[in-house]
N, C-alpha and C positions, 0 to 999 in steps of 0.2 A: 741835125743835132751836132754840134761839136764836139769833136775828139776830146778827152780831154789827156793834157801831158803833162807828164811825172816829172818832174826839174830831175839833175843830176845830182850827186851828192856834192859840197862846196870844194872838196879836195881833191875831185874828179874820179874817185877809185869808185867802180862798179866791181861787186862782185856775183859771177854766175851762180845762183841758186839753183838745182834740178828743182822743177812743179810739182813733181809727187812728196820729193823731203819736205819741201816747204808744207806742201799741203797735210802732208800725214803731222806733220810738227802743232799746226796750227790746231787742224782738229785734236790732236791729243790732248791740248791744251785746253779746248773747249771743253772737251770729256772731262776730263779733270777737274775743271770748276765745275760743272754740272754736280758730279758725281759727290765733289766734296763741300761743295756749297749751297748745293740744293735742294737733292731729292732723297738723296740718302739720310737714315739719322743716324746720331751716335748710339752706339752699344750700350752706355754706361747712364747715358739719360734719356734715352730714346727720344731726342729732337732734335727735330733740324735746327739749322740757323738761325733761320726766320721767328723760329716759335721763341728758341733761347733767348733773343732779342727782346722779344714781345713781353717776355718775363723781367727777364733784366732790367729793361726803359721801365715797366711798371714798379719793381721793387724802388728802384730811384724816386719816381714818386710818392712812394711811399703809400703805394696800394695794396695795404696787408689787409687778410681777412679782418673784417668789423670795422676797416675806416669808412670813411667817409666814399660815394662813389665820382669818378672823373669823366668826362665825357670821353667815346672812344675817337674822340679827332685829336684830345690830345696824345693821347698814349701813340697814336698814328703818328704824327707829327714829328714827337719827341724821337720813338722810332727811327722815322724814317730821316730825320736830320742829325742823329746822334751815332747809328749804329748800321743801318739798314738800307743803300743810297739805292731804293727799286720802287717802281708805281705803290702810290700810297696805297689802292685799292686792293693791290695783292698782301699787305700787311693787313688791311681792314680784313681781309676774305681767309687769311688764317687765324685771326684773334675771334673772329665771327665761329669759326670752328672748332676752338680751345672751349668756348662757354656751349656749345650744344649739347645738351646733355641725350641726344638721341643719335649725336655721332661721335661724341668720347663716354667711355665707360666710367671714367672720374674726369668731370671738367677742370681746368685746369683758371678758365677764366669766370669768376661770377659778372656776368650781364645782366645791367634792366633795362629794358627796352625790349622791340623787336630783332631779334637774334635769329630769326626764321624759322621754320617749324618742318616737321617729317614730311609736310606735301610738299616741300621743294621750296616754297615760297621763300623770295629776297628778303634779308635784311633790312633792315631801315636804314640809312642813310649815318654815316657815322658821327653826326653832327647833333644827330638824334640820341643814340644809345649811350648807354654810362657799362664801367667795368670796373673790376677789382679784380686781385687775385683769390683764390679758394685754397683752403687750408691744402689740399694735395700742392698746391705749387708754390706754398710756404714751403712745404717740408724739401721738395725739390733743391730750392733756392739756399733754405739754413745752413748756417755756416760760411757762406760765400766771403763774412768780413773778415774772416779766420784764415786765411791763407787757407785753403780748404784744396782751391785751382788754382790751374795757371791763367793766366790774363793774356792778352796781345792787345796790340794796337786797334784802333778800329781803325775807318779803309779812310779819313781825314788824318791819322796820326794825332788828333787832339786829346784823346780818351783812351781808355781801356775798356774793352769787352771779355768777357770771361768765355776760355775756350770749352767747355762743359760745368755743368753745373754740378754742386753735390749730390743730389738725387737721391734724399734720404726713401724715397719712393719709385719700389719698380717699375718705372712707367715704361720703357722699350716696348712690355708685354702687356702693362695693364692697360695701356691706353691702344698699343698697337700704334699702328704707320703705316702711309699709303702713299708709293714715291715711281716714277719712272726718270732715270736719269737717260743717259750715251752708252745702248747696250745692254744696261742692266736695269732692275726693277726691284722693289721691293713691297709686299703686303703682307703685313704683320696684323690678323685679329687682334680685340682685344680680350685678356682674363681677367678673370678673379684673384683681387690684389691679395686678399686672405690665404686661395690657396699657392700662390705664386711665394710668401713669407714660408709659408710650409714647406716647401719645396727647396728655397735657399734654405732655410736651418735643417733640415736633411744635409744638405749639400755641405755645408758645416761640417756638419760630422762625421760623411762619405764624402769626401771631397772628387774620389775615381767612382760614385755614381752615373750609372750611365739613365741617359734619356729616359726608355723604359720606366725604369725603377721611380724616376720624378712623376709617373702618371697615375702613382696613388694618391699623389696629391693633387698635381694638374690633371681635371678631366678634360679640359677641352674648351676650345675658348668661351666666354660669357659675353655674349653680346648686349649693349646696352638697349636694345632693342627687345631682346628676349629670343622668343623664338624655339625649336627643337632641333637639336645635332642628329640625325638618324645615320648615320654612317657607322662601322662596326670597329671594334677595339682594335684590329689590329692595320688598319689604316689610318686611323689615327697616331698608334705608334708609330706607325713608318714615317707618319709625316714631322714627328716633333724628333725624330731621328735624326733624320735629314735636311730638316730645316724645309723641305718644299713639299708641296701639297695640298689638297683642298677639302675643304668641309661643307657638307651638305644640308644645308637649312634650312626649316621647313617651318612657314606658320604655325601658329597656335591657334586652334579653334577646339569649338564646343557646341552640341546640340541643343538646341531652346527648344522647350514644346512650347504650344498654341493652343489653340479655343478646337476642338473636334478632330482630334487627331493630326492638324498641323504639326509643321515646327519650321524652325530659320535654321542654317550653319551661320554664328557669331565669329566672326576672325578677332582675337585679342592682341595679337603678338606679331609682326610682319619681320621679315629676315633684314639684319642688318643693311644700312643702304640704300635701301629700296622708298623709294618717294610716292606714299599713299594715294597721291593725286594720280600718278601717271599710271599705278597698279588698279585703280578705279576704272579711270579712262580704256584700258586694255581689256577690263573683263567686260565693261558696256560693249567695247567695241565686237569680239568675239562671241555675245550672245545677239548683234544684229549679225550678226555672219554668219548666226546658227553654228557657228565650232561648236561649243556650248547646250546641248540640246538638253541636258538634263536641269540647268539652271532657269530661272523664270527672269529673275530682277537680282540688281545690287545694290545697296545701298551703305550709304556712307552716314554712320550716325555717331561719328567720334567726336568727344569734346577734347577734354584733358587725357584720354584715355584713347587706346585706338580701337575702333567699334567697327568692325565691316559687316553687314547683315550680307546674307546669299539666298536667296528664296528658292525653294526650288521649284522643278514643274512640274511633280505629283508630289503627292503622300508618299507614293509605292517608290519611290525614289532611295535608293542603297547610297546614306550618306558619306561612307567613303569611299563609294565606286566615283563620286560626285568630285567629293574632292581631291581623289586622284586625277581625276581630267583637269581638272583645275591646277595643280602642282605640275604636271606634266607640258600644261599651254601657259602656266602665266609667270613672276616672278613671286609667286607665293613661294615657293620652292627656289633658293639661289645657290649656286656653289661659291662660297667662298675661299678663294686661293691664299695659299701659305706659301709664302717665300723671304725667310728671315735674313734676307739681305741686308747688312746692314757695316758702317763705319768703324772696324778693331781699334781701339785706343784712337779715335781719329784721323785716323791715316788709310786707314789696310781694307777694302771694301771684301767683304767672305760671305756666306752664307753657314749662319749657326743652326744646331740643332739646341733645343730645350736647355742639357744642359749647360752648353756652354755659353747659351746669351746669360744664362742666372750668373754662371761663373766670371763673366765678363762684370756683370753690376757690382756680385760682392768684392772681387778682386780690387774696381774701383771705391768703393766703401770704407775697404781698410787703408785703401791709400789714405782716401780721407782722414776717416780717425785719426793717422798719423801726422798727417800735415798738421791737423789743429789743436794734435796735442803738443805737436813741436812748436805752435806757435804760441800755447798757453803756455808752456812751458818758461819761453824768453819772457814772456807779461811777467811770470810770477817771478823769476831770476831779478826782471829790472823793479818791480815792486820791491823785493827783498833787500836788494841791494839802497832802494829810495829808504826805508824802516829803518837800517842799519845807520843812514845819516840822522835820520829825525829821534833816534834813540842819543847818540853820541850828542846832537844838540841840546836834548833835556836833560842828558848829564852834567852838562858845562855850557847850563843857560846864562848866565850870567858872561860868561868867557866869552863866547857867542854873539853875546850882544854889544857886549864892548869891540871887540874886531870890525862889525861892520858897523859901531858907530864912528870907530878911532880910522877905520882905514879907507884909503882914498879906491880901493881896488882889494878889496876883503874876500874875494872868491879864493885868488891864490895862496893868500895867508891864513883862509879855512881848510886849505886842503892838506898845507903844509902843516898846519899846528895841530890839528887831529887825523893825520894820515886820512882823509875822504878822496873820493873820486870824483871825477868831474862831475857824472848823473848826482849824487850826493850832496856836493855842494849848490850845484843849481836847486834843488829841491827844498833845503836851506833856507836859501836867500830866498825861495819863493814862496815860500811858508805863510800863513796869515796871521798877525797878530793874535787870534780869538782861539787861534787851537791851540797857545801857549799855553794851557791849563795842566793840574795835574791831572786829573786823568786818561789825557790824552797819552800818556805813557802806558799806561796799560790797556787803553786799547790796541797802542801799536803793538804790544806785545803779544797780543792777544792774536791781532789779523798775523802779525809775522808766525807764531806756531800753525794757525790755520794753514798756511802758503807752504810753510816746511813739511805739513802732512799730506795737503795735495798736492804739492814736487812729489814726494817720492814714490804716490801712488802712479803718477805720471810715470815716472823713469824707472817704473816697475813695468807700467804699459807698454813702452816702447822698448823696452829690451824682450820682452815675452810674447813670439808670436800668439801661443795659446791663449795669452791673457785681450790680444788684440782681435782673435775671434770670439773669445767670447763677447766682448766688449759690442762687435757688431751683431750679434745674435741679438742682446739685447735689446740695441737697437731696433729690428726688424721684431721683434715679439710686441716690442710698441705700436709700431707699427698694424700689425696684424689686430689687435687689441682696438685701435682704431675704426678699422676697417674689416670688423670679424662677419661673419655670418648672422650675427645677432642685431648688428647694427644693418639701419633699413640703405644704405647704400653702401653695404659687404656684401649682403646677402645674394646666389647666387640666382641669378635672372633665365639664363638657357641652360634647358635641362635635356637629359639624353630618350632616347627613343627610338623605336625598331620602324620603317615602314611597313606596312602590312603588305601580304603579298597578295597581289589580282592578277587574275588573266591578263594578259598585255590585250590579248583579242580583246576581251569585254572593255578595257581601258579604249581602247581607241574604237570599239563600237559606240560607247559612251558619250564621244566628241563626233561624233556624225550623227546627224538629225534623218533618220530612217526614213527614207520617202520611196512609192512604187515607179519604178519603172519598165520598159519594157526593150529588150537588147534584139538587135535587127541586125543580122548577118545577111551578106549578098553573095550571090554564087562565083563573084571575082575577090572574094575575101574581104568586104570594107565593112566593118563591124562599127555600130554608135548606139546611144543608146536614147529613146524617146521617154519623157517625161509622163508620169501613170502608167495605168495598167490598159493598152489601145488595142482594143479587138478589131477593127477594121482597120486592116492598113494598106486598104485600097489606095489611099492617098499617098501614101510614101513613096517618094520619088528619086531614082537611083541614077547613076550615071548612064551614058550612053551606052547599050548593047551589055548591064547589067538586070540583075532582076534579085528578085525575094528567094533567101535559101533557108535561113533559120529565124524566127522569131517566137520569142520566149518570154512570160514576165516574169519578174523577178522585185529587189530591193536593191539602194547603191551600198548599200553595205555589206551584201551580197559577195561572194566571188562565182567566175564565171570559167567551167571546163570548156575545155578546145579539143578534139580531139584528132588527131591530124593520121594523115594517109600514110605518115610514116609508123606508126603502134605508140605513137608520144602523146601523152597525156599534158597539157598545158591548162596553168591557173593566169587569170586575169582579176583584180580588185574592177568590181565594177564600178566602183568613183572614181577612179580613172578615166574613164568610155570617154571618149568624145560624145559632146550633146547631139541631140537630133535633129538642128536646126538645117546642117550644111549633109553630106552623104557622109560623113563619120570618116575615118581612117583606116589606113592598111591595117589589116591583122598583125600583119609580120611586123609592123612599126614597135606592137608591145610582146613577141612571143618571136624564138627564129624557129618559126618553122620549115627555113629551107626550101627544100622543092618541094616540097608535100601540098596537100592540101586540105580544107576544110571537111573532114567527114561530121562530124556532131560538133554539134553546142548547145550548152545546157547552161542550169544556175545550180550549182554545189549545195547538196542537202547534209550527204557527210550517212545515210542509213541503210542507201540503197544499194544494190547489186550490178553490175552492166556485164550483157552479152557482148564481144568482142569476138568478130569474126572478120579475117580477110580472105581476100578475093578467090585463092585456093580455096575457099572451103575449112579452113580451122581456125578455130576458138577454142575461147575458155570463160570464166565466168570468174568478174574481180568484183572483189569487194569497193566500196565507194571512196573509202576512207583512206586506200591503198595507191590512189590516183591520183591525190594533189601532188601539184609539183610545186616545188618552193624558187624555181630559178626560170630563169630565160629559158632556157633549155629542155625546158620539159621532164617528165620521167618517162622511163622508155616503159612500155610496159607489154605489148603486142611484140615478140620479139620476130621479124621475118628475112626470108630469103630473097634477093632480088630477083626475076623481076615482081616477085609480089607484092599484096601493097593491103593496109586496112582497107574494110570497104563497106562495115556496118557497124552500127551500135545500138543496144535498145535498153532497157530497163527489165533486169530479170525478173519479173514481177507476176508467176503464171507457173503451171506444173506441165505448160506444152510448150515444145518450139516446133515451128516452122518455118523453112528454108526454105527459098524459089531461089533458081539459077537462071543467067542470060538464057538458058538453053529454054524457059517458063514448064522445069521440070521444079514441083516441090514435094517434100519431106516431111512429113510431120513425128515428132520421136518425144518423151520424158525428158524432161530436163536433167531429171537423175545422171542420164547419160552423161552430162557435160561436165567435167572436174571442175573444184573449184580453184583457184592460182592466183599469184600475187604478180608472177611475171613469166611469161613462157610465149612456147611457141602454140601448146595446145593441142585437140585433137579433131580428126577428119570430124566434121559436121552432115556434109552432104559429099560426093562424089561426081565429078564432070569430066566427060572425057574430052569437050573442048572448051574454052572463054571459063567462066565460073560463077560466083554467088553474084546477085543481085539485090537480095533483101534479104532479111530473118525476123521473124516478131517472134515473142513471148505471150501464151497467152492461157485463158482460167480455161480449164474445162467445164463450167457449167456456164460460163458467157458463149463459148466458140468463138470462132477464127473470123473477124474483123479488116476489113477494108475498104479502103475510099476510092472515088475513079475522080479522074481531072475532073468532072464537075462539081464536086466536093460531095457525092450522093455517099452514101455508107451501107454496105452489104455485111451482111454474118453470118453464118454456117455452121450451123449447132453439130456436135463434136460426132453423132451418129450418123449424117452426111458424110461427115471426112475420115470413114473409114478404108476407102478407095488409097487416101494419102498418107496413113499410120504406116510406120517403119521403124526403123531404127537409125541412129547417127550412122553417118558413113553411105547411106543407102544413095542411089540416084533419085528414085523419085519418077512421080508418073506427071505428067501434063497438067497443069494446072485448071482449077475448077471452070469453067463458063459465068464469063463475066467477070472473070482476074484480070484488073487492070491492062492494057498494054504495056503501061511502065514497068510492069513487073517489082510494084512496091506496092508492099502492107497500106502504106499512108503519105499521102503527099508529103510531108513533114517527119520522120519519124521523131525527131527531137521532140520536137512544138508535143508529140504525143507522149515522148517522156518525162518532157517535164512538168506537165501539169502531172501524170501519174504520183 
């Protein structure tokens, strides 16, 4: 590929630029258009560029409410060759957005045609569709011919574009705005224009109104969509405080009953934003995923109106346990962000709070007033001064007429012979024939007092601030009047509401589809979990030089106690496990259990009791409830000395214990004996004067004392028998019975035995 080279400049002067100035220069520069040309809007009419344009090129058409409609490739065209020099399709794709009346709260453009709809679906083709403007961006626009703004150049220098528009309508806030520039951002909901006029005429008359105080009138935005605000008042203050923040919205639904105790959850209302199609698409997806287990089916029966049916999967189905899972997994439930980012007087990019964006619109309002009354003013001045002439003519009609019949150049010798002024005499000689009548003298008389008593109402306005707020009070009470709550697009669409409070447990057992499983621990700690409930697990096949230690069933919704060699109680979520296809995973990969190691594993019931003894010979007796641990780490609960270590656990579930030691000396004693503790070290159980405990069971004194041998056969020893082994806690203990395992254990399993208990 060829180099390509930079010629030099014609006068040979090269000057050294550093690459960081250059470059910081450059980019500021980009930022700056971005920021001021783009994405930002202004304060005082809340639009960008692009849309002021959109409005503009259409008022020049002459596309006021109730004309006739134009197709949207003209208005595109006109646009983009008069005002706007960027891809036709991004002008089509913000006028497309001005008429959607599901993504502006008052559209700004009336559309016929396809305009696209809440499923997302495209537009038609701008060749296709017709537009007009809608009275809200009448009122915008009004006054524009009034010197009202300032104009500039457009970016050909052929034309004038107007730098902001009047904006007889709060639209910054009632429409809201959705912008990222270089750095900064802005998203502006939109409100309710009715209480938004409330809130300025407040601000009238409190002008040092703070934020707060405007929230008896603004509650919170009104989404054109609808929907519920469930967030609490004083986050909402915060956020219209500060101009930044987010509001939480949440569907609107309602129960339908059915034929025999049926019903459906109907969704009416979806959260700002949110594209039906793809909120569809997500719950189908999530109920073949089984997230969803309490829902059956979805269905989409929206015409004009939006309709989502939710079936559920029983009767016995808790409808808002339902549709908290649902607000919790899908965009039924959206936070929508507040960041009132936006353009001061056109220049100054800030973030306002409440009051000061109203203060910015009325501040520009009364500008206006006054521009247009200073420009009615010069109308009626040069009017008054045209009447002064056309009077003076009908006084000396005759004089008049002879001058410009006799003279070759009668403007100069009209001015001279009746003292007129230039406007005066041109108006004169431009006179018609037909309004020489008499009573054209006293209509001029008539419009001249007219002109003399609206002058001076005029230049009572513009001397008297007072008179010039009330003046725009007015104004906005019209407004409001318009656009009241009584009228069917005032009326306020999202309304406020509390979310109920659920267990978060039940909430997210709600979104897990309850299935049996069964959890397989090995005696080198690799823990997974088989799918049902599998009583033979002859077949399960472990690593090399491992084997079977715990296995238990259970649910994945389940959690699962660990209890380790150090006195640490550890939880595991059993929808976590690794499946039971491969040998499952380290223990220690989900819990630090450190050096320790596996003494129990069970499934967490949350009623039961556990005996806790280590290898010294001391326990105590915890409650169940006392034993989850909420972290990696465990709860310590056994507390010991080194080098001793846990070395049993069983299920207090029995009014006997007994103890076997390595020595196969056991104990049998009341359980009364054993204190009950939350955390401790405990007290002596058994006594050995070398190595120490081996096992311990709990058990009824009307069953007797229970044990299995490696071949899995089960012996029992009704309580009259083992009075050879009755003692007390502490005691050593005699020889164990004939035909006590070798192992010197109650049960191959002591787990497996407590947890079916």
């Amino acid at each position: 590929m060829a180099k390509r080279v930079i010629p030099p400049p014609e006068d040979g002067k090269v000057e050294d630029v550093a690459l960081r100035e250059a470059l910081e220069e450059r980019y500021l520069a980009y930022a700056l258009s971005t920021i001021m040309n783009r994405a930002l809007p202004d304060a005082r009419d809340g639009l960008k560029p692009v849309h002021r344009r959109i409005l503009y090129g259409m008022r020049l058409l002459r596309l006021d409410p109730g004309a006739a409609f134009k197709k949207s490739a003209k208005v595109v065209g006109d646009v983009m060759g008069n005002f706007h020099p960027h891809g036709d399709q991004a002008i089509y794709d913000a006028l497309v957005r001005l008429s959607q009346d599901f993504a502006q709260r008052y559209p700004l453009v009336d559309g016929q045609g396809n305009f696209g709809n809440i499923d997302g679906d495209n537009p038609a083709a701008m060749r296709y569709t017709e537009a007009r403007l809608t009275e809200v961006a009448r009122l915008l626009i009004d006054g524009i011919d009034e010197d009202a703004v300032d104009f500039r150049a457009t970016y050909d220098g052929t034309s004038e574009e107007p730098v902001v528009l009047p904006a007889a309508f709060p639209n910054l806030l009632a429409n809201g705005s959705q912008g990222i520039a270089v750095g900064m951002a802005t998203s502006i909901p939109p409100h309710n224009a009715a209480e938004l006029c409330d809130a300025a005429l407040h601000l009238i008359d409190n002008p040092n109104a703070r934020g707060k105080t405007l929230l008896k009138y603004v509650k919170g935005p009104d989404f054109p969509t609808g929907g519920i605000i469930v967030d609490g008042h004083d986050s909402i203050a915060e956020a219209y405080t500060t101009g930044r923040g987010s509001f939480r919205v949440r569907a609107r639904w309602k129960v339908e009953e059915g034929n025999r105790g049926t019903w459906v959850i109907v969704i009416t209302e979806i959260p700002w934003l949110v594209q039906k199609s793809r909120l569809v698409e997500k719950l189908a997806e999530l109920i073949n995923e089984k997230k969803l287990p309490l829902v059956a089916d979805v269905r989409d029966e929206s015409a004009e109106d939006v309709r989502l049916v939710i079936e559920p999967r029983a009767r016995t189905v808790d409808a808002e346990l339902l549709m908290e899972s649902l607000f919790k997994l899908t965009e039924l439930e959206s936070r929508i962000p507040l960041n009132m980012n936006v353009l001061v007087k056109g220049r100054v990019p800030k973030v306002l709070g409440l009051a000061e964006a109203l203060r910015e619109w009325l501040d520009h309002r009364r500008e206006v007033l006054i521009r247009r009354s200073k420009h009615r003013q010069a109308e009626i001045e040069h009017r008054l001064e045209v009447l002064g002439g056309y009077l003076v003519a009908y006084l000396n009609l005759d004089k008049v007429i002879k001058i410009i019949r006799t003279e070759d150049e009668p403007k100069p010798v009209l001015m001279k012979t009746f003292n007129l002024t230039d406007v005066q005499a041109d108006a004169i000689l431009n006179m018609r024939l037909r309004n020489l009548r008499k009573l054209e003298e006293m209509e001029i008389r008539g419009e001249d007092k007219a002109l003399r008593d609206e002058l001076k109402k005029l230049k009572a306005l513009l001397g008297s601030e007072e008179q010039q707020w009330q003046a725009v009070g007015a104004q906005i009470k019209e407004i409001r009047e318009k656009f009241g709550p009584k009228t069917e697009i005032g009326k306020r669409r999202t309304t406020f509401g509390e979310a109920p409070a659920h267990d978060v447990a039940a909430i997210e057992e709600a979104m897990v589809i309850r299935e049996p499983i069964t959890v397989v621990v090995s005696e080198k700690g690799w823990i997974r979990a088989l799918r049902g409930h599998v009583a033979d697990l002859s077949g399960v096949a472990f690593k090399q030089d491992d084997s079977l230690k715990f296995a238990f069933p259970t649910e994945n919704t389940a959690k699962v106690l660990i209890f380790g060699s150090n006195g640490r109680f550890y939880t595991i979520d059993a929808q976590k496990l690794p499946g039971g296809r491969g040998h499952g995973e380290p223990v220690r990969l989900f819990i630090d259990l450190e050096d320790a190691d596996v003494v129990a594993a069970m499934a967490y019931q949350g009623d039961r009791k556990f005996l806790v003894v280590s290898y010294d010979g001391n326990g105590f007796i915890v409650p169940e409830s006392e034993v989850l641990g909420t972290t990696r780490k465990g709860k310590q609960v056994l507390n010991l000395k080194a080098p001793d270590k846990a070395a049993a656990l069983t299920v207090a579930d029995g009014e006997l214990v007994a103890a076997v030691g390595e020595n196969r000396k056991m104990v049998i004693f009341g359980i009364e004996q054993v204190p009950e503790m939350t955390k401790g070290r405990g007290v002596r159980l058994q006594r050995y004067l070398q190595k120490g405990l081996s096992d311990i069971c709990v058990f009824r004194a009307e069953v007797g004392l229970t044990w299995t041998t490696g071949a899995g056969r089960s012996f029992t020893l009704p309580l009259k028998e083992l009075k050879e082994w009755r003692g007390n806690r502490a005691d050593a203990g005699k020889i164990a019975p004939k035909g006590f395992p070798k192992s010197n254990k109650f049960i191959a399993s002591p787990t497996a035995k407590a947890s079916e208990d």
